[in-house]
Steps between C-alpha positions, in 0.01 A plus 500: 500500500531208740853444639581181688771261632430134540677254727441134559490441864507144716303652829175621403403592831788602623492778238149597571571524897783760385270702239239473783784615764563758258199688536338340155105506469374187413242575180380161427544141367471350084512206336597615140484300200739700212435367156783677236380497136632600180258640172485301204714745362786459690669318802555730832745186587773656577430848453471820732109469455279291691160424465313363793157384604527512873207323688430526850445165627322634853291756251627789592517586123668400197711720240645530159827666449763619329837603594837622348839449646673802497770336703557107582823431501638537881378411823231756441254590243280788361179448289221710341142308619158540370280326669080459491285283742282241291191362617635089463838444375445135443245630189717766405797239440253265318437814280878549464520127405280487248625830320823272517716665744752261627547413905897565554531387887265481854605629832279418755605657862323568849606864565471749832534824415609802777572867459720690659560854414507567158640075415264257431590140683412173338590167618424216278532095518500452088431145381809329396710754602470557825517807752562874413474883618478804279490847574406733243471889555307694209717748299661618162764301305740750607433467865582142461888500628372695830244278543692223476705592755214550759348164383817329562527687845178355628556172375856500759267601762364220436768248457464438126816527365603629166594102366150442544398759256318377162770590229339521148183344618187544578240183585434421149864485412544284830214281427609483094936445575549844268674796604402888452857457265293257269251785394494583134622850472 
């Protein structure tokens, strides 16, 4: 179970001196292109559930997945996440098309991603949207209120302040102008 906090930030590298200063190891760079879908069956618009066809755009691999919201609402979030590599995710969301699943939203963003202890970094510049940071530690939905409060602690270190947390959003609510309050219960 992933938990994370997102915050929208306005110095990039600024951040990324302080995760550096902060004894972060830098992992690598992606350029991820997330394409949420719905079945024919039924829209994930606005739902807990996302469906994604994520595609490496420096080929570092491409994946479909599926995640739950356990949790959305907040400056934080929780989420269930099954995820398998594919081969080419550009044929596997021609396949999708074709069996007439529906394309909800696209991020596209240019991510770094550090680690440092047991939190995993990621600094992204998402199309349209702009700059962002999230730290996510791995964990059980009922860990989530302590790990919010170490997330939130490292973020300070950092300088992110709690105004710049996501509230009820995640990138495809930010990209889309819905809320995590919007989701059909």
């Amino acid at each position: 179970m992933e938990i994370e906090i997102k915050a929208k930030v306005k110095n990039l590298a600024g951040v990324r001196e302080k995760v550096l200063a902060a004894g972060a190891k830098r992992i690598g760079e992606k350029h991820q292109l997330d394409v949420y879908l719905s079945p024919p069956h039924k829209t994930f618009f606005k739902t807990r559930y996302y469906l994604r066809v994520r595609r490496d755009l420096l080929g570092g691999g491409d994946s479909f997945d599926y995640h739950i919201l356990e949790k959305g609402l907040g400056d934080s979030s929780v989420a269930k996440e099954k995820e398998v590599r594919v081969e080419d995710g550009k044929v596997l969301l021609s396949i999708l098309r074709d069996l007439d699943f529906t394309e909800n939203c696209r991020i596209e963003k240019k991510r770094e991603v550090f680690d440092l202890d047991d939190f995993e970094i990621v600094l992204d510049k998402v199309k349209k949207l702009g700059d962002f940071i999230e730290v996510e530690l791995e964990g059980r939905s009922e860990d989530e209120p302590k790990y919010r409060k170490r997330i939130v602690a490292f973020l300070e270190k950092l300088g992110v302040k709690e105004n710049q947390f996501c509230q009820d959003a995640g990138y495809i609510e930010l990209m889309t102008g819905t809320s995590a309050r919007d989701w059909e219960k």
